[in-house]
C-alpha positions in Angstrom: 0.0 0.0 0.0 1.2 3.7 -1.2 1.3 6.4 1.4 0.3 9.2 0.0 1.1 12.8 2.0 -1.3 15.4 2.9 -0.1 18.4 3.2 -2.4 21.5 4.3 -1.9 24.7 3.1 -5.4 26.1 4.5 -3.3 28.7 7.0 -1.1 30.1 3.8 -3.1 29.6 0.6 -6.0 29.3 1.9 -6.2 32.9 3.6 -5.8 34.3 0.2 -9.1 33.3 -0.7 -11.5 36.2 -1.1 -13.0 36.8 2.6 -10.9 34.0 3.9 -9.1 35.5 7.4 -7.6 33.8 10.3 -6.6 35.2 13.9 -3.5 34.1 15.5 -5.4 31.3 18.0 -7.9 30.4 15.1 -4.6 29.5 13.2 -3.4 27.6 16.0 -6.7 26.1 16.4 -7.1 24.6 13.1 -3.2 23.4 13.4 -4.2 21.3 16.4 -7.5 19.9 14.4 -5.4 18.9 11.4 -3.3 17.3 13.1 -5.1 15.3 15.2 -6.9 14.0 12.3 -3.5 13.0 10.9 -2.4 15.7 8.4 1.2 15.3 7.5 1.9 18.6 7.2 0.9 21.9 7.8 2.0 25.2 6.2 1.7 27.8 8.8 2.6 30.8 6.8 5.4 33.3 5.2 7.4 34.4 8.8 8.7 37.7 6.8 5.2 38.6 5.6 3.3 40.0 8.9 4.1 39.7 12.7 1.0 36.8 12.6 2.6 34.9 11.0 5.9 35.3 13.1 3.8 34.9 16.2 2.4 31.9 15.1 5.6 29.4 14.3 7.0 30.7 18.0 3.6 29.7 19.6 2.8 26.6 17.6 6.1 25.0 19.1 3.8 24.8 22.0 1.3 22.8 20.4 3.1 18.9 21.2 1.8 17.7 17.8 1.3 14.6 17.8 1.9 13.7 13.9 2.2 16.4 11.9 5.3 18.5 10.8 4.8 22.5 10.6 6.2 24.2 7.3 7.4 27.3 7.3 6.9 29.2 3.4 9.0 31.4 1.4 10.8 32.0 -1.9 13.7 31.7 -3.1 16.7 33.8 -2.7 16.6 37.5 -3.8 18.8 37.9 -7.2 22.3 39.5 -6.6 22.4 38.1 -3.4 23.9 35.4 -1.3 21.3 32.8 0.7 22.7 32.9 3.9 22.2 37.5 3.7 18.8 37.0 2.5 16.2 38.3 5.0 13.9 36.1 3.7 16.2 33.1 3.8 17.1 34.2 7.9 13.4 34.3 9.0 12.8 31.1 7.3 15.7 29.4 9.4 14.8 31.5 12.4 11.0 30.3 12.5 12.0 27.0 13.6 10.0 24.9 11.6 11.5 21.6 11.0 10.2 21.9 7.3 10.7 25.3 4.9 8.7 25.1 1.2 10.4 26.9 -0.9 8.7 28.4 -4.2 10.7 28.5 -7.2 10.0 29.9 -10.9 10.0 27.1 -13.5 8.4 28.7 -16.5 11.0 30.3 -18.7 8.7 33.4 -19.3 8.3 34.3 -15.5 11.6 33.9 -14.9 12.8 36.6 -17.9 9.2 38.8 -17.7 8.1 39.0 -14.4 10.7 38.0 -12.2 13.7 39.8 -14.8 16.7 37.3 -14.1 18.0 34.9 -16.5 17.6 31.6 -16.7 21.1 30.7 -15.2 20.5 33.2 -12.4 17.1 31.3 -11.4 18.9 27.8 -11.8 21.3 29.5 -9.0 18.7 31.1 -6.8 17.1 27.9 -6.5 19.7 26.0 -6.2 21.2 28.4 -3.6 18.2 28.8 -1.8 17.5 24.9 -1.5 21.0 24.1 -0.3 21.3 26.6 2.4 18.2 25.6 4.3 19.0 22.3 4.0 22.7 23.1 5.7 20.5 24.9 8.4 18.9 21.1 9.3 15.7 21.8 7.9 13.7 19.1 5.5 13.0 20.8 1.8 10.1 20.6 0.1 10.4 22.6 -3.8 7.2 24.0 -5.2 7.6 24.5 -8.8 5.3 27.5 -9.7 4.0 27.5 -13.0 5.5 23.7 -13.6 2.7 22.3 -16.4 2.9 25.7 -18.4 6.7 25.8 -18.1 6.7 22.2 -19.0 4.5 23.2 -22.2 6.8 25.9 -22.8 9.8 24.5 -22.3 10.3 20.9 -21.6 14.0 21.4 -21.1 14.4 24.5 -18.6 11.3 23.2 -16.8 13.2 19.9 -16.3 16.4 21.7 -15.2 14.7 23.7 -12.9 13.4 20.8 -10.6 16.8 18.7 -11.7 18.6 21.8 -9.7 16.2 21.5 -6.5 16.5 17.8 -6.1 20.5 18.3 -6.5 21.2 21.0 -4.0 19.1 18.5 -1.6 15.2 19.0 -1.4 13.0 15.8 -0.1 10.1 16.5 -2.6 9.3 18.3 -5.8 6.0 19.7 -5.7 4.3 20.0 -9.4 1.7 23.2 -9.2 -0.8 24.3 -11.5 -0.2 27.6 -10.6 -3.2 28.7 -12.6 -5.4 25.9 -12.4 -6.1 25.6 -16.4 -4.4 22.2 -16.6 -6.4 18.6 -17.2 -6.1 15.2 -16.0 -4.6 13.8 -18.7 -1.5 16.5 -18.5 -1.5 16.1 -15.1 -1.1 12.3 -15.6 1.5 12.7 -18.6 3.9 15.1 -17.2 4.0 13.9 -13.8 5.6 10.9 -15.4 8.0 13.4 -17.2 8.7 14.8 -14.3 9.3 11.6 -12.3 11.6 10.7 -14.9 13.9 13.9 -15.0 14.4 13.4 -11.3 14.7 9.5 -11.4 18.7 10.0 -10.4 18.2 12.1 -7.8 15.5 9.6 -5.9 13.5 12.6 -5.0 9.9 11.9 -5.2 7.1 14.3 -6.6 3.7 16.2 -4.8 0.8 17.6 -7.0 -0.2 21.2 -6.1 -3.4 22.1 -8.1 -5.9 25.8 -8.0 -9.6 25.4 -8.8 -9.7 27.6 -11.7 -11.2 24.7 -14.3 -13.3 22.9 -11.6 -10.9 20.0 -11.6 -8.5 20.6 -8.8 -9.4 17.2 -7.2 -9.7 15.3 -10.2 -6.2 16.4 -11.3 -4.6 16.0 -7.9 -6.2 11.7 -8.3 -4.7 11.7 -11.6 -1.0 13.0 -10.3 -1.1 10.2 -7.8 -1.9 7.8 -10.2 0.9 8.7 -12.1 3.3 8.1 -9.2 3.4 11.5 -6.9 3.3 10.7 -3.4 2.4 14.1 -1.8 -1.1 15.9 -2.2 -0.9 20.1 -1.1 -4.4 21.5 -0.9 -6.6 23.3 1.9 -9.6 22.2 3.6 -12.8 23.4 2.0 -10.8 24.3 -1.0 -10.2 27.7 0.3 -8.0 29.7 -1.9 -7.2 32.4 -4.3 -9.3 32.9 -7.2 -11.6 29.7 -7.6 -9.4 28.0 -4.8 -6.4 24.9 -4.0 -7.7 21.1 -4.2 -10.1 20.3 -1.6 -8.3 18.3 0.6 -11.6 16.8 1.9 -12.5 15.6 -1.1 -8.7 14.7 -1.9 -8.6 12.2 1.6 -12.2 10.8 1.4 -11.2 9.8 -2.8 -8.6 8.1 -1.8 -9.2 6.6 1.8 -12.4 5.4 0.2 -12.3 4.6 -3.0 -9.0 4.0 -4.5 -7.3 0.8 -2.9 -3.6 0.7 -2.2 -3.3 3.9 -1.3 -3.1 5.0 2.3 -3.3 8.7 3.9 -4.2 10.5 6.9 -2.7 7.1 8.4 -5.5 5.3 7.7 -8.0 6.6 10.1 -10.0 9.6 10.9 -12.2 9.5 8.2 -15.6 9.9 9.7 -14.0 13.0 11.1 -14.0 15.1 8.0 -17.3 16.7 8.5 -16.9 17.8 11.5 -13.2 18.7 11.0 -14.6 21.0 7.7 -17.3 22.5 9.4 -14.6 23.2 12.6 -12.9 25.7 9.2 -16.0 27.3 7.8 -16.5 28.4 11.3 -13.4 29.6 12.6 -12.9 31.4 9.2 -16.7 32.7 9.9 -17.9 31.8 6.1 -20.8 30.4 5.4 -20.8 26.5 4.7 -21.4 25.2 1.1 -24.2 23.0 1.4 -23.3 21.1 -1.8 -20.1 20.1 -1.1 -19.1 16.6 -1.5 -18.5 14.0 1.1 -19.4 16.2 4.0 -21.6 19.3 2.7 -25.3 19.4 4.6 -26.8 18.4 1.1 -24.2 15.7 0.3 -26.6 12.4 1.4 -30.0 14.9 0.8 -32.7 12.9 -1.0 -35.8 14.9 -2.1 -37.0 12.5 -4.5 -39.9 10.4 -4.2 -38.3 7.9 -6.4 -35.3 8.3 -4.9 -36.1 8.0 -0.6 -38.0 4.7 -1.8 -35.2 3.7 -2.8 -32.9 4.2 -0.6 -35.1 3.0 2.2 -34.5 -0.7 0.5 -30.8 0.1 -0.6 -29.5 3.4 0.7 -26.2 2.5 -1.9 -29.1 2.6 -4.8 -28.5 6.7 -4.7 -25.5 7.1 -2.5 -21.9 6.0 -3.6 -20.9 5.9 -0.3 -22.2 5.6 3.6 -22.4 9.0 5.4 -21.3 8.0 8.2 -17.9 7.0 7.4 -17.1 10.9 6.3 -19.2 11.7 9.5 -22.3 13.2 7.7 -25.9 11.8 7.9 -28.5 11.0 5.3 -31.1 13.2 5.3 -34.4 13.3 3.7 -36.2 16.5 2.6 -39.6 17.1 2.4 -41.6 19.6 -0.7 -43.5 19.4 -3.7 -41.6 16.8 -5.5 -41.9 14.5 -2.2 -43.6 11.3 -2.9 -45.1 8.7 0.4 -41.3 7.3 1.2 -40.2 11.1 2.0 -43.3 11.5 4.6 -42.9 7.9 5.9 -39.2 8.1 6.1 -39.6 11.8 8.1 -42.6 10.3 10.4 -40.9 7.3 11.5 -39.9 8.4 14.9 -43.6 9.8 15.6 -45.2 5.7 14.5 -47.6 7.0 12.1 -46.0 5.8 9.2 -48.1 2.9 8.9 -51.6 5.3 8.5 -51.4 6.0 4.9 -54.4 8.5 4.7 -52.6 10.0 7.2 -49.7 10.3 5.0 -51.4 11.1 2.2 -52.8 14.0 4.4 -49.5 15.3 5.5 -48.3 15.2 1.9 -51.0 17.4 0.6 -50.5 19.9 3.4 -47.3 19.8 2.3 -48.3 20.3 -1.1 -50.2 23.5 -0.3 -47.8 25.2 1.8 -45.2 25.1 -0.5 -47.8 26.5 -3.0 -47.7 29.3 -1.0 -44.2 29.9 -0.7 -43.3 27.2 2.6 -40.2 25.4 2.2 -39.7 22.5 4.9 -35.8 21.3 3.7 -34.2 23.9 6.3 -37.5 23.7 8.6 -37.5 20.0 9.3 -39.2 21.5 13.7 -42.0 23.0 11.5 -42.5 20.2 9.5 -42.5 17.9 13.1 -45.1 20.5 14.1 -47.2 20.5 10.8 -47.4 16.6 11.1 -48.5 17.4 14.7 -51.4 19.3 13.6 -52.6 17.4 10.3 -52.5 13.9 12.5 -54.4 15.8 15.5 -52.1 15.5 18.6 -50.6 18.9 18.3 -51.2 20.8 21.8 -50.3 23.7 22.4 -48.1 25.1 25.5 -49.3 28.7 25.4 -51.9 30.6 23.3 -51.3 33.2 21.3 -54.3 36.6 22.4 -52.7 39.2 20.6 -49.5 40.7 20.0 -48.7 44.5 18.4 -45.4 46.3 17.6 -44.7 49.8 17.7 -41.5 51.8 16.1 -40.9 54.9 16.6 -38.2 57.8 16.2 -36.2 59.2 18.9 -34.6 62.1 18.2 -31.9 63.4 20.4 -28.6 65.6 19.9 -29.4 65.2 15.4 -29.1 61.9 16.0 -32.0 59.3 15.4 -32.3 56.2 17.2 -35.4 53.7 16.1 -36.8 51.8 19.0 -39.5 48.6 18.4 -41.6 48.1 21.2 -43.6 45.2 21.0 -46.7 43.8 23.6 -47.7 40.4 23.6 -50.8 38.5 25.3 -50.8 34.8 26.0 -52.5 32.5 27.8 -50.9 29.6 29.5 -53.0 27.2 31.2 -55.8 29.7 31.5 -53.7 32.0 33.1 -53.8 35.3 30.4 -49.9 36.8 30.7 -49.3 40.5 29.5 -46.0 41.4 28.7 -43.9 44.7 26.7 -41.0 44.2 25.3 -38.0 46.2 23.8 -35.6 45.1 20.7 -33.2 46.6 18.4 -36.3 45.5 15.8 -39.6 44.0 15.5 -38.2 40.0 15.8 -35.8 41.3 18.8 -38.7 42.9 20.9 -41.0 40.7 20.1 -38.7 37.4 21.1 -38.4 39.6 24.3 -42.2 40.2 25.2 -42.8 36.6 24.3 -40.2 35.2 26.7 -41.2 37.2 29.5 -44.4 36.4 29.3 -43.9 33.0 29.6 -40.9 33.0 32.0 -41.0 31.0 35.1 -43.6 28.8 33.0 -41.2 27.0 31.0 -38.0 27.8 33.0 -35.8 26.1 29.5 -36.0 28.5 27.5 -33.4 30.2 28.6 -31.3 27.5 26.9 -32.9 28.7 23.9 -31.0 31.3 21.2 -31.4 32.6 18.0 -28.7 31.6 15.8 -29.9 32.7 12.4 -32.2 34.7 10.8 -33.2 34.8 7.0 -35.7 36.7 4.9 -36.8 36.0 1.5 -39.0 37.4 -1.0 -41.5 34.4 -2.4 -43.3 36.0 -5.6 -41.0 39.3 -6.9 -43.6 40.2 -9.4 -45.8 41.2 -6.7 -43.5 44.1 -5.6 -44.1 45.6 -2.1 -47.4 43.2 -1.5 -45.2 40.4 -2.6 -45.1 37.5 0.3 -42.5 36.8 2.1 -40.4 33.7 3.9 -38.6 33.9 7.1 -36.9 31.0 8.3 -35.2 30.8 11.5 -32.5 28.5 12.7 -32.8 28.2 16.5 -30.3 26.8 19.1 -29.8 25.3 22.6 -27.0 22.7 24.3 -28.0 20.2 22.3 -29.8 20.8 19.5 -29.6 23.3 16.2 -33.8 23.5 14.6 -35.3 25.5 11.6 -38.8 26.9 11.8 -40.5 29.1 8.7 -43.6 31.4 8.5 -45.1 32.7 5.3 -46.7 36.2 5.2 -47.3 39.5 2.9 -46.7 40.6 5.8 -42.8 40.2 7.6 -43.6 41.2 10.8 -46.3 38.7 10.5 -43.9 35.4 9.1 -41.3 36.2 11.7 -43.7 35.5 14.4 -45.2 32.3 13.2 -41.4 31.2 12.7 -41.0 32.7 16.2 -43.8 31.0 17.8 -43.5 27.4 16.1 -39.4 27.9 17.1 -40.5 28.0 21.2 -43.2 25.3 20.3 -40.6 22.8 19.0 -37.9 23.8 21.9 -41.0 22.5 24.4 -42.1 19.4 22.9 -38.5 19.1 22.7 -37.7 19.2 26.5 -40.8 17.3 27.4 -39.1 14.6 25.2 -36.4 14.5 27.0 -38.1 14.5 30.8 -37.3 18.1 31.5 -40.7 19.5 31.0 -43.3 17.6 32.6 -45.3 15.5 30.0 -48.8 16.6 29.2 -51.9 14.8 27.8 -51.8 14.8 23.8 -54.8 16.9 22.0 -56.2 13.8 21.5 -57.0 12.2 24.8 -57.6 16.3 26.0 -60.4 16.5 23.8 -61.8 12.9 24.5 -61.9 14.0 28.2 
């Protein structure tokens, strides 16, 4: 079995990536998480660029990583000038990473147009470069900027260029697609040139690919194939431009799929989900639902054809099982839903075997997305519509009236808006009248609503907002046009979308609202913390 290298370059090239930005702990924080997952190595920045970045290599020597080697990056030598004066060169050395990447020109035309040496002059600045660090005790790995359009270019120089790394003493020679234009089957055909050329030299080859065609991943698979023992990417396939190889992607293709091939030590797999959601969060940017392997839409069936079939053979529409990337089928619920979808989504409330019933809940369905519902990211309202349509839905408050005020306050020529809102329940016959004040209508009115039904329902102060969303249904109706507000709830254990449909916003927020405390209760009497009530059923027999 192959081992294959992952090396993560989510700190470096991944922070390029347009609104991509790490603190100093969050870079030290996803450093710990890579490693404990069994990254090879990790590329913690440019030491001369910024003082982060300086910061980080002295503190990450603090770390005790388990596995995982920490690569300081930089470029090669400046031109006139000896390694050893090189500033760049010194802070390399200094950072004391046990492993420096250094970035060299390989195209011919970068090295006369934009960097404005000649060709022998680059040979020596990479050759000096290499050498030096490697007399400081450091491990080299070359990345060869540019190498598939220098090789296109010219075969030759683009050979003597790596041929000059591997001499003065690098461990690897990293192939990059600088400009991510390249395809498989180049990939595949001058890796093996490039294996060749350095065949004397026993220095192995990595694969370095950018996003820029859509086939980052695919190309990195076809470099291995082709012998290269070393993938460099970033986690979520953050990057510049279109973004580096999704290393995700990169470890589950190979762990999973290709035999004889062994990475991240052979283990860790069902940790990539929650190791690339850990990176969309620290880096504060919103999750791509799409993404494969462990993206909240990866094992999403929708479907009718498709959940009744994958509640006989869940491998009839997925290629692999969820859990072993650490995701989790899901199935969605809409218009295109068939029986399976409602059966599969009713299971844990045993109605599924009452098919008017579930012919029921599909209709309502049916209708509510008609008028602009959408249950994939409100799975507690769905819970609470199949509540209602089956007849045991009881409520734990009821809802009088409610009103919201805004008004203007005016003071020193400054304006300051400030949303009142009043709220009247009734809970257990007892009528509750509380005012409440928010930054805006869902703010105040969250407020009046909790305080009128504090020291009823003493969890819901458990309970947060941790998303709020707003979208226009039917555009062409301009200003009467109805809107959709879902809301993604949270407490210590749980994350829940709820929705409410209105013309009016004020209107959908508080259905979304209202259902979003409804689900938190039925919730908590689930689990024993609320005490358990009589269903609307056996209440209305009595």
């Amino acid at each position: 079995m192959r081992k294959i290298e992952i090396y993560d370059t989510t700190l470096r090239d991944g922070a390029q990536g347009e609104g991509v930005s790490f603190s100093l702990q969050d870079k030290l924080s996803i450093t710990q998480r890579l490693d404990e997952i069994g990254v090879d190595f990790i590329e913690g920045g440019y030491p001369l660029s910024n003082e982060k970045d300086a910061e980080y290599f002295r503190r990450v020597q603090d770390l005790q990583l388990k596995h995982a080697k920490v690569c300081a990056f930089g470029m090669t030598r400046r031109k006139g000038i000896n390694a050893a004066d090189d500033p760049g060169m010194q802070a390399l050395v200094n950072s004391g990473a046990p492993v420096v990447t250094i970035v060299g020109k390989t195209h011919d035309f970068h090295v006369t147009d934009v960097l404005r040496v000649t060709l022998e002059e680059n040979l020596a600045m990479i050759a000096d470069s290499v050498a030096y660090i490697v007399s400081e005790g450091c491990e080299v790995i070359y990345d060869a900027e540019h190498f598939f359009d220098g090789w296109k270019a010219n075969p030759e120089y683009a050979a003597e260029t790596i041929r000059a790394a591997a001499k003065a003493g690098a461990r690897m020679v990293v192939m990059c697609d600088t400009n991510g234009g390249s395809l498989p089957e180049e990939i595949a055909e001058y890796a093996s040139k490039a294996i060749a050329a350095l065949a004397e030299f026993h220095v192995p080859v990595g694969i370095h690919t950018h996003n820029d065609g859509d086939l980052a991943v695919a190309n990195s698979l076809a470099a291995v194939d082709a012998g290269a023992v070393q993938v460099q990417g970033t986690i979520n396939g953050f990057g510049e431009r279109c973004g580096n190889a999704d290393l995700v992607s990169v470890i589950a293709n190979l762990g999973l799929k290709r035999k004889g091939y062994e990475v991240i030590g052979g283990a860790g797999y069902q940790h990539l989900t929650e190791l690339s959601r850990f990176v969309y969060d620290t880096a504060n940017v919103n999750r791509r639902n799409n993404q494969p392997f462990v993206g909240q839409s990866a094992f999403a069936h929708k479907g009718g054809m498709h959940v009744h079939a994958i509640n006989r053979a869940a491998s009839s529409y997925e290629h692999i099982d969820p859990q072993s990337v650490g995701n989790e089928r899901r199935v969605l619920v809409s218009e295109l839903s068939g029986r399976s979808n409602i059966v599969a989504l009713t299971t844990k409330h045993n109605l599924q075997d009452d098919r008017e019933l579930m012919d029921k809940i599909l209709a309502e369905v049916v209708a509510k997305e008609n008028q602009g519902f959408q249950f994939e990211a409100a799975e507690a309202s769905f819970d609470l519509l199949v509540k209602r349509v089956a007849g045991v839905f009881l409520p734990h408050f009821e809802i009088l009236k409610y009103h919201v005020e805004v008004e203007d306050l005016v003071e020193h020529q400054m304006v300051d808006l400030v949303t009142e809102a009043t709220v009247k329940v009734s809970v257990d016959g007892e009528i509750r009248y509380e005012v409440g004040e928010g930054d805006g209508p869902v703010q105040a009115l969250d407020v009046a609503l909790r305080k009128s039904l504090n020291g009823c329902f003493p969890t819901l102060e458990e309970m947060h907002l941790v998303d709020y969303k707003v979208r226009v249904v039917n555009q062409e109706a301009g200003t009467a046009a109805r809107i959709r507000v879902t809301i993604e709830s949270a407490d210590e254990n749980d994350v829940w979308g709820t929705i409410g449909v209105s013309e009016n916003i004020i209107q959908a927020s508080w259905n979304a609202l209202v259902d979003a405390i409804e689900y938190k209760l039925y919730k908590d009497e689930q689990r024993g913390k609320l005490p358990a009530r009589a269903s609307a059923q056996s209440t209305a027999a009595k």
